[in-house]
N, C-alpha and C positions, 0 to 999 in steps of 0.2 A: 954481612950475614944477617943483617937485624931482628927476625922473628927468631930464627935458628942458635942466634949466637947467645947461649947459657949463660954463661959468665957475665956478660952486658945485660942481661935480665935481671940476673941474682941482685944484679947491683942496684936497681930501678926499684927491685920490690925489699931488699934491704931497707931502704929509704923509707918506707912505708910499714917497717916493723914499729910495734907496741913502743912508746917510750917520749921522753921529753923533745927528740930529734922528728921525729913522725908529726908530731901533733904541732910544733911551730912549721914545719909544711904544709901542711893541709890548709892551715888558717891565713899563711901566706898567699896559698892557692884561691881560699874564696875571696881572701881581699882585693887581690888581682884580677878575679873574675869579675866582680860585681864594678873595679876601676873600669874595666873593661867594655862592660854593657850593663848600663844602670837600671833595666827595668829586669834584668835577672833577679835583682834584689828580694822585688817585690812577689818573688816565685817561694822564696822560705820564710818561715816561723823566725819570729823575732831573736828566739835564742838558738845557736846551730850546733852546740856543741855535739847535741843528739848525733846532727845531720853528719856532723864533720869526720865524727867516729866511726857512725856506719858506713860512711864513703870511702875511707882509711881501712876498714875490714874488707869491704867488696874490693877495693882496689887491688890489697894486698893477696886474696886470692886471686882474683884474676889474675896477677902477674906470676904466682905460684906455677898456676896450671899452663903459661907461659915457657915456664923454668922447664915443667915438666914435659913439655913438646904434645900437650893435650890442647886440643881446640875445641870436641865435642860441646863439654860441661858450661866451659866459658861463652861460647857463641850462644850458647841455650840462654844461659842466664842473662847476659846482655841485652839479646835479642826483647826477651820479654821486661826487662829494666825500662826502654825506648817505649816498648810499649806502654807500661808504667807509668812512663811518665808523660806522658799527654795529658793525665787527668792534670797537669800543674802548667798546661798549658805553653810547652815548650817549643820552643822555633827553631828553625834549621839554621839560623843567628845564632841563638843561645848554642847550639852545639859548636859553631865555628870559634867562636871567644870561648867557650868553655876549651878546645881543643888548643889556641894559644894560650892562654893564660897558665893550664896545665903543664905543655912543655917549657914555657918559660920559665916557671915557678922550679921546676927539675932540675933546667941548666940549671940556676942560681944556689939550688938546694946544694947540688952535686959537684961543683964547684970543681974541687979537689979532685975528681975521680972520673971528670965528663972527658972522656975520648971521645974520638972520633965513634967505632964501634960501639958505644953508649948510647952517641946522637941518631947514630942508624937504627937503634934498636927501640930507641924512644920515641921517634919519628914515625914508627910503623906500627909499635905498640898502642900509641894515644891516636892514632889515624884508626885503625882497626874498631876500638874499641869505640869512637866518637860515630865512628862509619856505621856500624852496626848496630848502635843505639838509634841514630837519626835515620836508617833504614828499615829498621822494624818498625817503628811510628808511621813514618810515612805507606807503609804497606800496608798498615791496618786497616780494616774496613770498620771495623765494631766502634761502639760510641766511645769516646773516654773518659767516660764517667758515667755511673751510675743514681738518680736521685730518689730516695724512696722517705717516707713518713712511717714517724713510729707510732703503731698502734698498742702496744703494749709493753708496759718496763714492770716486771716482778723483782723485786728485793727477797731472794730464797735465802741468803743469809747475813751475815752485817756486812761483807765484801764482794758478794758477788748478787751479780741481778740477771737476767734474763731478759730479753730485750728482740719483740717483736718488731717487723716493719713490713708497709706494703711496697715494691718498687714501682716507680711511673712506668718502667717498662721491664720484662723477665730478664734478668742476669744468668746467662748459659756460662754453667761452672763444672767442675767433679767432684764428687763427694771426696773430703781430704783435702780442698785448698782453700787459700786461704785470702783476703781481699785488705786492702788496706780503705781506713775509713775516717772522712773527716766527720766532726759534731758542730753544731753552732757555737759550741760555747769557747771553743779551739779554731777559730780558722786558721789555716793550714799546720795547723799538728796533726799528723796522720799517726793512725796505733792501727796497727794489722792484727786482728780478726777473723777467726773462721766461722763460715755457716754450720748451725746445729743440725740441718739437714739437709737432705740432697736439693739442687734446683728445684722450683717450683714453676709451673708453666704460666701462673699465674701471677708470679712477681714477688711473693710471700716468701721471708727469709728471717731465721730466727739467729742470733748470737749469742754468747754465754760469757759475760763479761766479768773479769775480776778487780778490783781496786787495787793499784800496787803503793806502799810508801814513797811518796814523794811521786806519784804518777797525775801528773796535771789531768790529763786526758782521762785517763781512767775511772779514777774518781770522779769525775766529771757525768763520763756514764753510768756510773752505779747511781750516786746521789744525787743527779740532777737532771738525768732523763726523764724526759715527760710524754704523754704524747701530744702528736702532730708538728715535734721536732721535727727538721727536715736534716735529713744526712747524708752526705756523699759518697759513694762505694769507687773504689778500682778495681782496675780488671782482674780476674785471678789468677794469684800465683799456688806453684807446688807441685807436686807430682805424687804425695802421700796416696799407696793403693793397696787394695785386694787381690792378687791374683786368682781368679774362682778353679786355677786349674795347678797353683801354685801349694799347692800341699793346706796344712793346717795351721792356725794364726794365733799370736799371742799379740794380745795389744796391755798397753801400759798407759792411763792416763793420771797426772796429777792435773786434781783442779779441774777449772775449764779446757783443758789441756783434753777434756771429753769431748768438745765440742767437735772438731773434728773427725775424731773415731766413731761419735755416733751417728754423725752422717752418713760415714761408712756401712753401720749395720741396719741402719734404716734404708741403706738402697739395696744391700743383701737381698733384704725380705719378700726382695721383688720376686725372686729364685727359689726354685720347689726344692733345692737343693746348694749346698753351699759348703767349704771346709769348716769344719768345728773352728769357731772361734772362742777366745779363754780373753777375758777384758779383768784386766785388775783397776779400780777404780780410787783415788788414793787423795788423803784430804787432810789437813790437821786435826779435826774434829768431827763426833761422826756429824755433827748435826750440819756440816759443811758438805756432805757427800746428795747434793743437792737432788742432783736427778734420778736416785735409785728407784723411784716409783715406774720411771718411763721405762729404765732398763728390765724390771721386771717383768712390764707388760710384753715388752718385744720378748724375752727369755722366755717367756708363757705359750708363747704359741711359738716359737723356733728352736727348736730343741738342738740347732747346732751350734747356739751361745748360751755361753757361762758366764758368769758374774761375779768377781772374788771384790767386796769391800774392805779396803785398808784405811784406817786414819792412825795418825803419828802418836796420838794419845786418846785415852780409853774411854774416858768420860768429856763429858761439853762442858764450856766456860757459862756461869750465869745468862749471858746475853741468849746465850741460845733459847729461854724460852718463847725469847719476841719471834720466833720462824717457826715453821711446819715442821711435824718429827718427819723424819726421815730415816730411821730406823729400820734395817734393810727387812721388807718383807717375803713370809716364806715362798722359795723359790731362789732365793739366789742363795749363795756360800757365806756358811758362817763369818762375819768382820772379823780379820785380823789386825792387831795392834802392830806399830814398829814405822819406820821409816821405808816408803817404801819400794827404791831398789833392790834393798836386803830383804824384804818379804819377797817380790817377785824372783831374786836370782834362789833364797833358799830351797827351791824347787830344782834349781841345776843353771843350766848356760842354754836352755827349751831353743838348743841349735838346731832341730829339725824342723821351726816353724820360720813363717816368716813373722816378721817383729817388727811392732809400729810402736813408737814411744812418743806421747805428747805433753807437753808441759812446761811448767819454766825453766831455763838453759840449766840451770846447776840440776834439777833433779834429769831431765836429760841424757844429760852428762856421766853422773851418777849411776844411774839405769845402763846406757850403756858399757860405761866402762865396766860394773859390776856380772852382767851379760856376757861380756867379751872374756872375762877374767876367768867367770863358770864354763867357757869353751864356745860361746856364740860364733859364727863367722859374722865378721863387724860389717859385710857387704849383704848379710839378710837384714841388716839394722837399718829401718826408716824414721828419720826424722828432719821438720822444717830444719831450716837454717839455724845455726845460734846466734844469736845477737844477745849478748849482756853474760 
């Protein structure tokens, strides 16, 4: 039965659940891959634990949507993974050892449990998946990769910067996705990024970056971006949108978690007309709510966006006088104090818009579930992927 048979799936992506059993597979799997074909090696970051988890996430959905007798979502996302990953320079070799190594690593994992109906199902699932990967690559036409220079890095607060670049050639994107990107000071650590505004015909793309604890990469961009860095962009991923005919919009951003929504309402503006958009803008501190200046000015002249400023707490820590105030000025809604899912759901489950949430996975998460809880339907709920 192989794709068909449920049960020989369950058991494929059980294997790939959260836990001490998942995680010595996986590691099995790249020790096997790289025994396998040695210059794959030289394709990851020194440390893979990152790599090994997120591979173990994607995996484990894709075999979910498997279970589930859905192929839409999975072929989608695949599809553009292959494309993905061209930028790391992949071969239709590295896909064939990546496709043994994975099913031999399953036999041996699964030991106990490999039937025949298992092998059949394992056999079609890792052909599928390896097929589709190395088929959307090979069909691309577009570059795989992007190189652009930074023209300007602003430090707007002690964690977060703002970070100009020209591209050597325009990157055709949608406002809402999101691009994965290397720095010099990382080679091949990639940290996924979205642009602060919609494509530029002339190559010009801004990002809005955060420092995370213990984030190599990140950090890296806040404090040590300079210009005439030279950075490598991929292709864009995501699907986050507006429907201009799709009723009225509540967006949620923590953080930079703005960046992509305001891409969004800067390509609005193109339109004489648009659904009322309500943006809650949310931040630990206010002097952290970086870009309330830029959101004013677009609120100034579009009267079909609002602007609600949230930070966690009420006043700024000392260090805030080294930044610009950013003090919401008049024209947006009075700052509200609190965390802020529970500021936005105190309003209700705003079930009759659609609803984009951006930010880091727990506030996300948060925001959603808090939404879903006040009555949202969890299928008008937009957000990237979670990872972490």
């Amino acid at each position: 039965m192989g794709l068909e048979d449920r049960d020989a799936l369950q058991i494929l992506q059980a294997a790939l659940d959260p836990g001490p059993g998942s995680d010595d597979l996986i590691r099995r799997f790249y020790t096997h891959w790289f025994a396998l074909d040695t210059h794959v090696r030289d394709l990851f970051p020194p440390e893979l634990a990152h790599q090994r988890e997120t591979f173990r996430q994607a995996m484990h959905w894709v075999f979910g949507e498997f279970v589930a007798q859905r192929a839409q979502a999975p072929v989608a996302f695949l599809a553009q993974l292959g494309r993905d990953h061209r930028k790391y320079g992949v071969t239709q070799q590295n896909y064939d050892t990546m496709r043994r190594a994975w099913y031999t690593t399953m036999r041996t994992h699964l030991i106990d449990d490999w039937t025949a109906a298992v092998d059949d199902a394992a056999v079609q699932a890792i052909n599928l998946i390896s097929g589709i990967m190395a088929g959307a690559a090979d069909a691309e036409d577009g570059p795989p990769w992007w190189d652009g220079t930074v023209l300007e890095h602003h430090r707007v607060s002690r964690d977060v910067a703002v970070i100009r670049l020209h591209l050597d050639r325009p990157m055709p994107y949608h406002p809402g996705q999101y691009v994965n990107v290397q720095i010099p000071q990382w080679p091949r650590r990639w940290r996924y990024l979205s642009p602060a505004m919609p494509a530029d015909p002339d190559g010009f793309i801004e990002f809005h970056v955060r420092s995370v604890l213990g984030g190599m990469v990140s950090n890296s961009m806040v404090g040590e971006t300079r210009p005439g860095d030279r950075w490598r962009l991929s292709s864009p991923h995501g699907a986050l949108h507006v429907d201009r005919d799709g009723g009225d919009v509540l967006m949620v951003a923590g953080s930079t978690g703005l960046a992509p929504l305001r891409a969004i309402i800067m390509d609005l503006c193109r339109f004489g007309e648009n659904p009322r958009v309500h943006l809650f803008f949310g931040a630990r501190y206010p002097c952290e709510l970086y870009d309330l200046r830029t959101l004013w000015e677009i609120a100034g002249s579009n009267p079909w966006l609002s602007v609600s400023p949230v930070s966690d707490y009420p006043g700024d820590p000392p260090w805030a006088a080294d930044y610009p105030d950013v003090q919401p000025p008049r024209g947006l809604h009075v700052r509200q104090t609190g965390q802020l899912p529970a500021v936005v759901s105190r309003y209700g489950g705003w079930g009759d818009r659609q609803i984009l949430v951006c930010g880091g996975p727990a506030m996300v998460r948060a925001t959603r579930d808090a939404l879903v809880a006040k009555g949202a339907p969890a299928d008008r709920i937009q957000h990237d992927p979670l990872v972490g």
